[in-house]
C-alpha positions in Angstrom: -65.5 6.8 -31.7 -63.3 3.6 -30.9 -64.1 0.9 -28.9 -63.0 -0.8 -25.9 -62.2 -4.7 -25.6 -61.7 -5.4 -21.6 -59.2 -8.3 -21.9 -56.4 -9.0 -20.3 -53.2 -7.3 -21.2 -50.3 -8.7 -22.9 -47.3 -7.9 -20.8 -44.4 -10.4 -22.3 -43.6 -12.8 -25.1 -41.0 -15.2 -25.4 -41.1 -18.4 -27.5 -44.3 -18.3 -28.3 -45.6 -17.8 -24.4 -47.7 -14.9 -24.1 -48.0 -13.8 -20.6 -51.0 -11.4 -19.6 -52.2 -9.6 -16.9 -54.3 -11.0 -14.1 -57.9 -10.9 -14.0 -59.0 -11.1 -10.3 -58.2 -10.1 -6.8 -55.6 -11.5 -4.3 -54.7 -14.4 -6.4 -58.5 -15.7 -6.9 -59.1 -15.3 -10.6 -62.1 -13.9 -11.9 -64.5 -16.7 -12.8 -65.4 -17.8 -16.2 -69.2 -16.2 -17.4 -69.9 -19.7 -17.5 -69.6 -20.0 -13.8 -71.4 -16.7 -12.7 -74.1 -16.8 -10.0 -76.1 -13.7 -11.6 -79.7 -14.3 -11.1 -81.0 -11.1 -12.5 -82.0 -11.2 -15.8 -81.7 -7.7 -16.9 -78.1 -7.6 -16.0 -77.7 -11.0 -18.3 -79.3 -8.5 -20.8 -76.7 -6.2 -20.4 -74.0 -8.8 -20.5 -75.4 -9.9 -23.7 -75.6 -6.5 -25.0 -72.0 -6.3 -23.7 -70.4 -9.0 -25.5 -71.9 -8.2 -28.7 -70.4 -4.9 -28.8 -67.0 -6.5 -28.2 -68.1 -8.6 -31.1 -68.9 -5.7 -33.3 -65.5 -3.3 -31.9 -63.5 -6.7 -32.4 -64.5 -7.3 -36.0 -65.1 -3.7 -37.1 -62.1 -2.1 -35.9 -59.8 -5.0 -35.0 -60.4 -6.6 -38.2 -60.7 -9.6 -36.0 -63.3 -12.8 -35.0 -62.3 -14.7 -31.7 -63.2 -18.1 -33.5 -63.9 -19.9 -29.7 -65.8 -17.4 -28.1 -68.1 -18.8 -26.1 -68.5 -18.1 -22.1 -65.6 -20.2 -21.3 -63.6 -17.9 -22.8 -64.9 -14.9 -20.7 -64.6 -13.4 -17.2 -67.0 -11.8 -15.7 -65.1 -9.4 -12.7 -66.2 -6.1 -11.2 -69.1 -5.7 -13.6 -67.7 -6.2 -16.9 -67.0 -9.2 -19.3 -63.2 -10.0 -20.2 -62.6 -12.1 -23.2 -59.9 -14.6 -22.7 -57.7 -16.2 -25.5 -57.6 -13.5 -28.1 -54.7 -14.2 -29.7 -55.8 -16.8 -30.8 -58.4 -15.0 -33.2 -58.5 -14.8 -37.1 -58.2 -11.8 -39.0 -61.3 -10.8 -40.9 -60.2 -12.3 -44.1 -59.1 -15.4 -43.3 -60.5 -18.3 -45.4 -62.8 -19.9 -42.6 -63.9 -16.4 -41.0 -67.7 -16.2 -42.1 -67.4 -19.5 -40.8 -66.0 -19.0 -37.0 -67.6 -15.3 -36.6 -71.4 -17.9 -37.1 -70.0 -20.2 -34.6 -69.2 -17.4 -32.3 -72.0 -15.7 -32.6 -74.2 -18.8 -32.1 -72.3 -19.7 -28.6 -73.1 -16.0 -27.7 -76.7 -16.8 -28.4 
């Protein structure tokens, strides 16, 4: 079964400018995961939950680590988690990857 990473989509490149899709709703952008107001603590269960499975689809299937993810680099809109800035992630077998996929996973935690 393949995963899903909800991020936004690449729609146009030119000179090394990557333009992607909006995240939000009548030009009020989603806010970063950092900036949520979510009080319950199951759902930040679920959100956790969540963003390790992007983690796991990322690195399994993508052959990819994020190397800055953290919860400024997510959105959090209409119930789900958006990670922000993926192309700027490493392959699997880059030199430092052990080393950012640690990082990453201790800003997750």
């Amino acid at each position: 079964m393949e995963g899903v990473i909800t991020c936004p989509v690449g729609l146009l490149v030119k000179s090394n400018v990557l333009v992607m899709d909006f995240i939000g709703k009548d030009m009020h952008n989603a806010p970063r995961l950092k900036d949520c107001n979510i009080k319950d603590i199951e759902r930040w269960s679920e959100i956790y939950l969540e963003v390790a499975k992007i983690m796991r689809v990322l690195y399994q299937e993508c052959k990819l680590i994020h190397a800055d993810l953290s919860e400024y680099n997510m959105l959090y809109w209409e119930d789900k988690v958006y990670v922000i800035d993926v192309s700027q992630s490493v392959e699997h077998d880059h030199p430092h990857a052990l080393e950012f996929l640690r990082r990453d996973i201790g800003n997750v935690n």
